[in-house]
C-alpha positions in Angstrom: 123.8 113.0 109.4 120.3 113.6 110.8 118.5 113.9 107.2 120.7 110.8 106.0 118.8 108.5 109.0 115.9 110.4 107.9 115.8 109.6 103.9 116.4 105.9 105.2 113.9 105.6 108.4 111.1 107.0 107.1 110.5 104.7 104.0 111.5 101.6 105.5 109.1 102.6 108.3 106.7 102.8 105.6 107.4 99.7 104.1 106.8 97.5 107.1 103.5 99.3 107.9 101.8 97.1 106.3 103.0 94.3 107.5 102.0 95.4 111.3 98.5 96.3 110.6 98.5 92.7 108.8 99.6 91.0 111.9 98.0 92.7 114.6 95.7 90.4 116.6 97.1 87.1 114.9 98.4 83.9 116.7 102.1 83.1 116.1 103.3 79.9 117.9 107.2 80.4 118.0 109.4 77.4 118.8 112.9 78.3 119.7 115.5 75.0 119.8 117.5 74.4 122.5 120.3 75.1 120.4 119.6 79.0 120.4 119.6 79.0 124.0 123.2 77.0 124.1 124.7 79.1 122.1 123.3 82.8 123.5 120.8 83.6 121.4 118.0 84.0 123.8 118.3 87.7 125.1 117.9 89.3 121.7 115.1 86.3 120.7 113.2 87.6 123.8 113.7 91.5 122.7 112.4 90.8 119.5 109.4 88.5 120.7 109.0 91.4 123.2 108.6 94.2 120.5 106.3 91.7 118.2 103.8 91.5 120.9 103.9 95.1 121.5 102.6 95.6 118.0 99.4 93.1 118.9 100.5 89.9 117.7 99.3 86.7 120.2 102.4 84.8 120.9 102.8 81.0 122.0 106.7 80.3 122.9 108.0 76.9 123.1 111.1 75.9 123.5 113.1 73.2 123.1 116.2 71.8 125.2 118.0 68.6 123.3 121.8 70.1 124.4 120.4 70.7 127.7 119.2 67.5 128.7 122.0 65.8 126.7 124.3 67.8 128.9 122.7 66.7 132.2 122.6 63.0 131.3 126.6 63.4 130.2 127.3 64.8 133.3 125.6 61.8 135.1 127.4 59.2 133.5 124.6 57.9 130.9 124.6 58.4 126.8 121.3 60.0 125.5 119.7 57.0 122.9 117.7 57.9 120.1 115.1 56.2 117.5 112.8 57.0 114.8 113.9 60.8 115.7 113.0 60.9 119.4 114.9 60.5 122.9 113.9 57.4 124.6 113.1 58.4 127.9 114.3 56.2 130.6 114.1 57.1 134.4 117.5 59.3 134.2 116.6 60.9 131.3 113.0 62.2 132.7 114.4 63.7 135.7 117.3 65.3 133.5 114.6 66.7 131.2 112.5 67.8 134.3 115.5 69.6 135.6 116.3 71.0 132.1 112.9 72.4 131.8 112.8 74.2 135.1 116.0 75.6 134.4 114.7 76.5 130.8 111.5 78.1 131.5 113.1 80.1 134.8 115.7 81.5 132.2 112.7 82.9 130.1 111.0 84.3 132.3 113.6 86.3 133.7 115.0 87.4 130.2 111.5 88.5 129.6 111.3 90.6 133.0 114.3 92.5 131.8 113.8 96.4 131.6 116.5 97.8 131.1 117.2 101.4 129.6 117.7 101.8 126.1 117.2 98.5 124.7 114.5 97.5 122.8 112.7 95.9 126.8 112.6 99.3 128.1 109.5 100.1 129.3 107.9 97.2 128.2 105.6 94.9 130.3 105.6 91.3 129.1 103.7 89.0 131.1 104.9 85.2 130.5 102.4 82.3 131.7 102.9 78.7 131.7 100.5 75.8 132.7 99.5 72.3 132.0 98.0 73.1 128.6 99.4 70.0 127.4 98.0 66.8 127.7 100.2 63.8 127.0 100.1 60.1 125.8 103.3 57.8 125.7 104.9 56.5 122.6 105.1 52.9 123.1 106.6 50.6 121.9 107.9 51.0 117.8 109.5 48.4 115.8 110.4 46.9 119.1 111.9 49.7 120.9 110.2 51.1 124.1 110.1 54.7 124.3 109.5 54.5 128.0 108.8 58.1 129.2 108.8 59.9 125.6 105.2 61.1 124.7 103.2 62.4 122.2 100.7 65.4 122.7 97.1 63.7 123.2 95.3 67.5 123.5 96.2 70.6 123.6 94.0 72.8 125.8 93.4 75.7 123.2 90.3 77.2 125.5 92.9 77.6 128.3 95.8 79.3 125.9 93.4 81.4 124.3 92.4 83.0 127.3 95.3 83.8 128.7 96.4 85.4 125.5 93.3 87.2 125.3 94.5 88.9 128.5 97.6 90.5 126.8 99.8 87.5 128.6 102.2 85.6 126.2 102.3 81.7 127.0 105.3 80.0 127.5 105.2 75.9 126.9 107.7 73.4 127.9 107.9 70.2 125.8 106.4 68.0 128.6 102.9 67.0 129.1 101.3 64.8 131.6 98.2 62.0 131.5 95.0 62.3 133.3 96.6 60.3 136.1 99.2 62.7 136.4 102.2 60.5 134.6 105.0 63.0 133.2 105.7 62.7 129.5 109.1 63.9 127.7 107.6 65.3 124.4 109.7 67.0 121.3 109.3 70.7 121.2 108.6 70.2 117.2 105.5 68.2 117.8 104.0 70.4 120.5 104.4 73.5 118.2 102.9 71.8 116.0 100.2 70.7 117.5 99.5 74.1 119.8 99.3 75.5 116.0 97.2 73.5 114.4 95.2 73.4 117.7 94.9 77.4 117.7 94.4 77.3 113.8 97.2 79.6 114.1 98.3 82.1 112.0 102.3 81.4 111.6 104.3 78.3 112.7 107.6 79.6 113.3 110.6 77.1 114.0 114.0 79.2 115.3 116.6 76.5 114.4 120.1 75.7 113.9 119.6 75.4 110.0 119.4 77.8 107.8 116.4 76.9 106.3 115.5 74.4 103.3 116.6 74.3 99.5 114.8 71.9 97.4 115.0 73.7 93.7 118.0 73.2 91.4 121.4 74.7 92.7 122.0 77.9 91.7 125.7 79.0 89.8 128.1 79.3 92.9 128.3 82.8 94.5 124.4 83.0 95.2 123.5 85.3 97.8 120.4 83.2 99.5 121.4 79.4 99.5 117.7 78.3 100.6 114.2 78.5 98.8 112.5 81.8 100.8 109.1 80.6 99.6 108.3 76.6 99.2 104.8 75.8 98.0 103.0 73.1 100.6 102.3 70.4 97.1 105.9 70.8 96.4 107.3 70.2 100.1 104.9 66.9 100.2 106.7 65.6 96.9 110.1 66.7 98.5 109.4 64.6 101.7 107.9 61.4 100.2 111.5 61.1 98.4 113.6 61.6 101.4 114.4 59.5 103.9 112.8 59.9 107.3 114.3 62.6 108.7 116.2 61.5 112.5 118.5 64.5 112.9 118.0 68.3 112.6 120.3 68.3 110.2 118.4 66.2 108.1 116.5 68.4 105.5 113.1 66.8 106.3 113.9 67.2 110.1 111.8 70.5 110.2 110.2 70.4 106.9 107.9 67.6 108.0 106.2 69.4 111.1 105.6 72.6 108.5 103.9 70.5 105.7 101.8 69.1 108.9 101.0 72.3 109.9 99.7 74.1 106.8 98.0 70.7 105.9 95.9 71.4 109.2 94.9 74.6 108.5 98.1 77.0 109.8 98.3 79.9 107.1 102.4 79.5 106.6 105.3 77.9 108.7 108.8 79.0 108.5 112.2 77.6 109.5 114.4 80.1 110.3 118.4 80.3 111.4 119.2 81.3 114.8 122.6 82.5 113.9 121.7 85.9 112.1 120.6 88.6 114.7 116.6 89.9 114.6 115.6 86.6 112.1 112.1 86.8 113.5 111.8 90.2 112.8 113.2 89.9 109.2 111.3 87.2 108.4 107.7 88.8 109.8 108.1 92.5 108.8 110.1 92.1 105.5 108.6 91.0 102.3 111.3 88.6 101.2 112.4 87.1 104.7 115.0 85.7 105.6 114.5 81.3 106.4 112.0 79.5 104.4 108.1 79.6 104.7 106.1 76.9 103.3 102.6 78.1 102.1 99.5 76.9 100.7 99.4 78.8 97.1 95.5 78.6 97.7 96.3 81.5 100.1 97.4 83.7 97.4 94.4 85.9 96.0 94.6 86.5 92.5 91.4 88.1 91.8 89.4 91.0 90.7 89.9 94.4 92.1 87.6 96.1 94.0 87.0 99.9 95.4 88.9 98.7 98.5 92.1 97.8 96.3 92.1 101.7 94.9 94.6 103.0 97.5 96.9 99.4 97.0 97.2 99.8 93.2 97.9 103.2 93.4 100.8 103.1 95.7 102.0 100.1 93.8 101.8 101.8 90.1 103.1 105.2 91.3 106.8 104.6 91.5 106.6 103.1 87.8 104.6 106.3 86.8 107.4 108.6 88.2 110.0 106.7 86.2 108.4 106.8 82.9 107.6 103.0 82.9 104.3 103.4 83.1 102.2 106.5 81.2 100.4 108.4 83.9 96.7 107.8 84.1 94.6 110.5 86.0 93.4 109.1 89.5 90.1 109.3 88.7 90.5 107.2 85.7 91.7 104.5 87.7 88.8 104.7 90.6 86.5 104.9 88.0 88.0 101.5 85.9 88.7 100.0 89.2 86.7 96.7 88.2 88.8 96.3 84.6 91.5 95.5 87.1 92.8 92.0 88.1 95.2 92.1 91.6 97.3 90.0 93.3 97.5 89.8 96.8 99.6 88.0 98.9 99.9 88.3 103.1 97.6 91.2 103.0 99.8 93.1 100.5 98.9 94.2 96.4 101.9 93.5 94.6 101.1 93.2 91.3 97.9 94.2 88.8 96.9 94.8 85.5 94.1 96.3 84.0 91.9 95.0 80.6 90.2 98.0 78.4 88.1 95.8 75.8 87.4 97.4 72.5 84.7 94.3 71.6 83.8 96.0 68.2 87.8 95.1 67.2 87.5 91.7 69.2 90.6 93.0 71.3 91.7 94.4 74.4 94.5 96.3 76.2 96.3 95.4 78.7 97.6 98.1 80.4 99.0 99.3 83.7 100.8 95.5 84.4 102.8 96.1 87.3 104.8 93.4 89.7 106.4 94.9 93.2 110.0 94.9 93.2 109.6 92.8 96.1 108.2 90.0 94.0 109.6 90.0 90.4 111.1 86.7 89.4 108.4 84.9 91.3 105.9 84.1 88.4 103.5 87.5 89.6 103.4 88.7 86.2 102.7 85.9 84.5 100.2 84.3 86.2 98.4 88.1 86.0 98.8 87.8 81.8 97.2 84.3 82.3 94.3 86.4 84.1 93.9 88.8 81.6 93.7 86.7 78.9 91.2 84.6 80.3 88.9 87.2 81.5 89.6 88.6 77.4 88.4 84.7 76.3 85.0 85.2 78.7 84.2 88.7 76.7 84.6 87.3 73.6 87.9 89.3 72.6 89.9 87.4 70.0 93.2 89.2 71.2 94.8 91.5 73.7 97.5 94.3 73.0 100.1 96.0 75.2 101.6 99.5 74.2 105.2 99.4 75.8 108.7 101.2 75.8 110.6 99.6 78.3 109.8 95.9 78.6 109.4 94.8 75.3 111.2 91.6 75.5 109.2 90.3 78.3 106.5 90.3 76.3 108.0 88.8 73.0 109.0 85.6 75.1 105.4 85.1 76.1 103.7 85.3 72.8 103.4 88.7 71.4 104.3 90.1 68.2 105.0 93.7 67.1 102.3 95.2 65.1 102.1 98.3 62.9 100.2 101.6 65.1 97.6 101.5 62.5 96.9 98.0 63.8 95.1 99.3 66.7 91.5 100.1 67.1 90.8 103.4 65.9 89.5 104.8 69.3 93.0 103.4 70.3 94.7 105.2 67.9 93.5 108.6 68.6 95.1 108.8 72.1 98.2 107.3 71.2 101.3 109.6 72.5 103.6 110.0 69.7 106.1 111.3 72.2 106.3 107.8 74.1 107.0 105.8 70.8 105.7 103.0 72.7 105.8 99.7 70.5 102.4 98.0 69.8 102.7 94.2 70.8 99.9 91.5 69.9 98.9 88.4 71.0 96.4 86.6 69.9 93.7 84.2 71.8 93.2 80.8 71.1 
């Protein structure tokens, strides 16, 4: 039994490894809704915040509390009113939301004090600060309706949060904020996490909702395993919202959506909406390549780009696993440090998965592409393709004419993007000489225009 938990620890412990070297010393503002809290969610939230802070992530909590306050204004007598997405704030409503607050924030900070043996709190020391880092500015009045006490953030005091995170202390934000003469302001918890974020230049925005998470592309046949987009590019999530309707419920696919387009559009790396309802989310989604809600990205942030003598150690774990099962012909190690520059890389969240190398032979006015490998983690996400638009362009800037694959296994990848089988004598003769017979790999061509 022991060597069963053994073969299966020890590689997935390897495979997030990267992932907490990525993260250590980054800034993740984490908004939980209210909804978690109703429905139980926040003892195991608070483990797993508890154990991502361990591993030197900075964490900004906020949390939300629409059921809560909704339930204290029920219980008073009064219906909560809405518009344009927020609560309108009357007198009752602010001292419901006070109350719900308090309640809220005394709730954290006991489930965060928690030590108890053998859970994943044991041992740890989590120290939880809140403040008046929020400074506040009322609504108004829109399209005619007062907002009374609902506010907007007018500044977010990022010298204030950043020191206190600095000190190893994880800060814990209500959505209320207050004017310089000391008014009290009922804000939304998705526009302060928003704004802390973009305020911090953070490096995640991370909403923990009741929704699953956001599908914009065609609908997949029915019996799909994942029934939301894991990865939304930022230009695609603007053209999503400009032809939706404004978003007024969480529900409402834009609801979310809107805040994480603002976000990355400020300067936060990647946002993600993520579904309460399925047990360690935030660790799936943070330590696991493929997570488990939806992140929106900026596509800038994804390095396609040269290698370099720092990638060596990347490329080589990436390639080796292909090598071992005859994919890929085995090149010496010291082959590939020393052609290090012919490769191109992809990089994406700190992580190589995918390259390709180009060996130009300029007196045939070709090149060989060899060694073009895509993580299993990331096939069917365009990696492979946008390195073979790599190659051939850096083939175009040397003058090459065409570039040539030698393949046994993935033939017909290559076919659908332009390649045509050629005859072995076709290649150039240095080419030819170290051919393995033994391989039979298949000579494909494509040429450059």
């Amino acid at each position: 039994m022991s060597t069963v938990f053994n073969f299966t620890f020890v590689p997935w412990f390897r495979s997030v490894a990267p992932y907490i070297h990525m993260h250590r010393g980054k800034t993740f503002v984490v908004a939980i809704a209210g909804e978690a809290i109703e429905a139980g969610k926040l003892p195991s939230l608070v483990q797993d915040l508890a154990l991502i802070q361990s591993m030197g992530v900075k964490v900004v909590l906020v949390h939300g509390f629409r059921p809560q306050v909704n339930e204290q204004l029920l219980a008073k007598g009064h219906t909560p009113k809405y518009s344009h997405g927020m609560r309108i704030t009357d007198s009752v409503a602010l001292d419901c939301a006070q109350e719900a607050a308090g309640q809220l924030r005394y709730e954290i900070e006991a489930a965060f004090s928690q030590g108890l043996p053998n859970t994943p709190m044991a041992g740890a020391t989590v120290r939880v600060i809140s403040g008046n880092f929020i400074t506040a500015k009322p609504v108004g009045i829109l399209d005619g309706v007062d907002f009374q006490h609902s506010g907007l953030v007018r500044k977010v005091d990022v010298a204030g949060i950043v020191q206190t995170l600095n000190l190893g202390s994880m800060v814990l934000l209500s959505p209320f904020g207050f004017s310089p003469t000391g008014e009290a302001f009922n804000l939304t918890m998705e526009e302060v996490a928003t704004s802390v974020a973009t305020a911090l230049h953070a490096d995640k925005l991370i909403f923990v909702t009741e929704v699953p998470g956001v599908r914009i592309k065609p609908t997949e046949p029915a019996g799909e395993d994942n029934p939301i987009d894991t990865e939304i590019p930022l230009e695609e999530a603007q053209q999503l919202l400009a032809r939706l309707p404004m978003a007024t419920q969480p529900s409402d696919i834009g609801f979310y959506l809107q805040h994480c387009v603002k976000a990355c559009k400020s300067g936060v790396e990647r946002s993600h909406i993520l579904p309460f309802n399925v047990d360690g989310v935030l660790l799936l989604e943070i330590y696991v390549h493929d997570g488990i809600g939806t992140m929106v990205v900026d596509e800038r942030l994804e390095s396609l780009r040269e290698a370099t003598s720092d990638d060596l150690g990347g490329v080589l774990q990436l390639i080796e696993p292909f090598e071992n099962d005859g994919t890929l012909v085995r090149r010496e190690r010291t082959e590939i440090e020393r052609d290090i520059g012919e490769y191109t890389v992809i990089e994406h969240d700190g992580v190589i998965f995918g390259c390709a190398a180009l060996y130009p032979y300029p007196e045939n006015h070709t090149g060989e592409m060899a060694a073009l490998t895509v993580s299993p983690h990331s096939q069917g996400q365009g990696d492979g393709e946008k390195i073979l638009r790599r190659i051939e362009q850096r083939a175009r800037a040397k003058g090459l004419k065409s570039i040539f694959v030698l393949t046994t296994r993935t033939m017909h990848w290559f076919l659908k993007r332009g390649f045509i089988q050629a005859p072995i004598d076709w290649l150039p003769e240095a080419r030819q000489r170290k051919y393995n017979l033994d391989r039979k790999s298949v000579v494909l061509v494509k040429k450059l225009t």
